[in-house]
N, C-alpha and C positions, 0 to 999 in steps of 0.2 A: 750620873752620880747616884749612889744607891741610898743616901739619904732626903728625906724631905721631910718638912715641917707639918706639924699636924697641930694646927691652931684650934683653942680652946673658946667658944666664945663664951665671953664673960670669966674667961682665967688666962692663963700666960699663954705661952709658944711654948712648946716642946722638940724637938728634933729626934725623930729615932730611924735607926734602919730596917729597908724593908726587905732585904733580900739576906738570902742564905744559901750555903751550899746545898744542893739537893742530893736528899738520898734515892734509895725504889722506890718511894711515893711520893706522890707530887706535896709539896710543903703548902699549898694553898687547901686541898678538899680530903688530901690525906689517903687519895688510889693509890691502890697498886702499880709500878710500872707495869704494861702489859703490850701485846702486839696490838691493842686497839688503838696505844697513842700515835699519834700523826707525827710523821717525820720532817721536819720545817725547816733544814739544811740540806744542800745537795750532799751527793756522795763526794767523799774526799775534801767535804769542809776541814778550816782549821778549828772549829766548833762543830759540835753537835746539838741541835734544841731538839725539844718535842715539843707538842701541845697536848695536857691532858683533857680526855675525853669528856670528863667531867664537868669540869669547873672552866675550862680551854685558856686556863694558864700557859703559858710556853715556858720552859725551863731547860735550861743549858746544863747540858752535863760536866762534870770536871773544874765548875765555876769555883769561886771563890765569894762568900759574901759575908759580913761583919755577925749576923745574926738570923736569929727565924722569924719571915715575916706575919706569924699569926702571934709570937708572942711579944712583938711592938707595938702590932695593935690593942693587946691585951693591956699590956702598958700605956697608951691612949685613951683608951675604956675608962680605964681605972680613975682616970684622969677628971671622968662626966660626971658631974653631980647632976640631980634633978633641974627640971626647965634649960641645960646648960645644951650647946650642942657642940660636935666635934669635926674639922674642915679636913677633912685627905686628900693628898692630890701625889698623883703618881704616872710614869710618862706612860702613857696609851700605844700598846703595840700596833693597833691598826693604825694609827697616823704618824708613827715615827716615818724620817725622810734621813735618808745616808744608806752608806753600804749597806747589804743584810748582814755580813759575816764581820766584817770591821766596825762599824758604829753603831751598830744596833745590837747584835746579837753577841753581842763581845763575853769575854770571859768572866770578866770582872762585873756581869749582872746575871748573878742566878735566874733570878725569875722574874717575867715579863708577862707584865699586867693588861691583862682588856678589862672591861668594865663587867662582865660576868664574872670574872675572877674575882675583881676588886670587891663587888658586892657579895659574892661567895663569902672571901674571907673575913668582909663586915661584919656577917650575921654570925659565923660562925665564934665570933670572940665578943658578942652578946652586943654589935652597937645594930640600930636599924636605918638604912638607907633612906630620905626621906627627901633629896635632892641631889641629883646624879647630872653633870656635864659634860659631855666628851667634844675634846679637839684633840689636840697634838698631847694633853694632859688632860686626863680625868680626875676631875676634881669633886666629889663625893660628901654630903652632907648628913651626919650622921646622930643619934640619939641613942640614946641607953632604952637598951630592951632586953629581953631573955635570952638566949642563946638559943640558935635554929640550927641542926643539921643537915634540913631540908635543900638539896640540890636545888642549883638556881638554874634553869633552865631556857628563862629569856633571854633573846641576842643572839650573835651567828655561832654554832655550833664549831667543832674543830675542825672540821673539813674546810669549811666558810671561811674561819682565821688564817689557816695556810694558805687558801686560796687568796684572801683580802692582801699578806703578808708577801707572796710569791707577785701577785699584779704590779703591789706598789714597786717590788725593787724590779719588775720588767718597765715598768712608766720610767723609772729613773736611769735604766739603761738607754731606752730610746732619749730622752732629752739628754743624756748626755752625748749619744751620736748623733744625734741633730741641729747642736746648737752652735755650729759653723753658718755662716751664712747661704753657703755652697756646700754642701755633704757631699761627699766622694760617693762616683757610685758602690765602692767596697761598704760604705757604711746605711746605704741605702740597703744594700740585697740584705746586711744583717738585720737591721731593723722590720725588715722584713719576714725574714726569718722570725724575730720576736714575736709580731703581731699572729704567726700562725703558732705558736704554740702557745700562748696567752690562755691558762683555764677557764678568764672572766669574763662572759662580753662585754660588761661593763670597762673593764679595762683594755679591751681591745677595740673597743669604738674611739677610747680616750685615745688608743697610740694610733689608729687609722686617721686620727684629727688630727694632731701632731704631724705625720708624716704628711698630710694632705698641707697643712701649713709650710712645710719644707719646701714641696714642690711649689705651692704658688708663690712664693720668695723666690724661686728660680724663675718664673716665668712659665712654666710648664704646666699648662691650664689642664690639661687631657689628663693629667697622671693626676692632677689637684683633686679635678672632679671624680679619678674612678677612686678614692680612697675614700672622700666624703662620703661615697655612694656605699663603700664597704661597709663605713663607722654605719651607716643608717638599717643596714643590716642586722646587728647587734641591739643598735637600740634607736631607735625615733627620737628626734630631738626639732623642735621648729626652728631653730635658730640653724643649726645645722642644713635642714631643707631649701632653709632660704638661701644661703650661701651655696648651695649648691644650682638654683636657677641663675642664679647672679650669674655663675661661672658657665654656666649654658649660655648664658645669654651673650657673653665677652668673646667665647668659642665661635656662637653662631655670626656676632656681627666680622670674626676675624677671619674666618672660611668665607662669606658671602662675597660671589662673585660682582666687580665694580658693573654701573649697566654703564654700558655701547654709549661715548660720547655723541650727542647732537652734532650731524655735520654743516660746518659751519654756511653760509648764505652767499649767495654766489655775491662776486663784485661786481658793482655797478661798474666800472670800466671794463672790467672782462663780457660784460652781456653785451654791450654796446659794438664791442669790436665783432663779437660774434654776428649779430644785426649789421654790418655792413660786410661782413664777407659773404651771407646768405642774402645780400642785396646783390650782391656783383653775379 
């Protein structure tokens, strides 16, 4: 939903909107469109986003949105009196979860916020950032200051964002063909498939853990432990390590060949008889 509350402390609530349709410049830092912005939709989306290079706002082309979101904020501002401060909170493109082209990146939200942008656009309509929280929503604590120009430059750059943006919706294809008890092998080779084109290792340590989970849910110790071993590829994790001797260890006692029963003691009636035929 493209409005949120922008609470005043020590004045009311306000509600204004943050998104707008986007023209050739990005509506957060005010670039040019150019071939430097990042393209953050497959080919043949029903959307098209970008990410500007700048500010690494993502912005949907052909969108639809109530208003511009630097002159909401402007509206907000206006709002600060001295000692007062000002609460924004707005959803965070790196931790939104659902489709990328249906529930995230939909038509009906021009522009989509990471916390570089967020604070871009802070400064830029004179409040100044002075407590910043990111989850699934960043939610931004702000003060009346001058007006800065000055490109914000801290946080993942736009490459970083498409790649952070591209990982999440691969994490969310794999648990969605995973989350049968028994995966079909068609959905095994796919997710497979996923794991080798994955840009992040970070996110492909995540889906090799994932799949490594699938297999040992089957029973299938050998395929468990070579995916752990992948994930550990990518990225070192002890928790991981350990789990992985575990499953060496269940391997080894399940291959270990049983040793060669004790044969059992001869019978006392059988030695006896023998002792009188070696009498006769």
């Amino acid at each position: 939903m493209p409005w949120r509350s922008f609470r005043i402390v020590g004045g009311s609530s306000i509600a204004v909107p943050l998104h707008v349709m986007p023209d050739p410049v990005c509506p957060i830092c005010q670039l040019p469109r150019s071939p430097a912005w990042i393209e953050l939709t497959p080919p043949g989306a029903s959307t098209r986003a970008l990410v500007c290079p700048r500010c690494t706002a993502a912005v949907t082309e052909g969108a639809r949105g109530p208003s511009d979101p630097l002159a909401s904020l402007r509206r907000a501002a206006a709002g600060v009196a001295s000692g007062q401060s000002v609460v924004i909170e707005v959803p965070n493109l790196l931790e939104r979860e659902g489709d990328l082209i249906s529930e995230i990146l939909r038509i009906d939200v021009p522009v989509h916020f990471t916390a570089r942008a967020l604070v871009t656009a802070c400064r830029r309509v004179g409040l100044l950032p002075v407590e910043l929280r990111c989850s699934q929503i960043l939610r931004v604590v702000c003060r009346a200051a001058p007006v800065s120009e000055e490109p914000i430059t801290a946080g993942p750059d736009a490459e970083a964002v498409a790649e952070i943006v591209w990982s999440n919706d691969l994490r969310r294809g794999v648990e969605l063909a995973l989350r049968s008890r028994r995966p079909s092998p068609e959905a095994l080779k796919m997710v497979s498939r996923i794991h080798r084109r994955c840009p992040s290792p970070d996110a492909r340590a995540d889906i090799a853990i994932m799949i490594a989970d699938s297999h040992e849910r089957c029973g299938s110790y050998r395929q468990a432990a070579r995916w752990l071993a992948r994930s550990l590829v990518d990225r070192q994790d002890p928790q991981v390590s350990a789990t992985l001797a575990m499953i060496h260890k269940v391997l080894a006692t399940l291959t270990a060949k049983p040793a060669p029963a004790p044969a059992p003691p001869p019978s006392p009636q059988r030695t006896k008889a023998t002792e009188l035929r070696l009498a006769c």
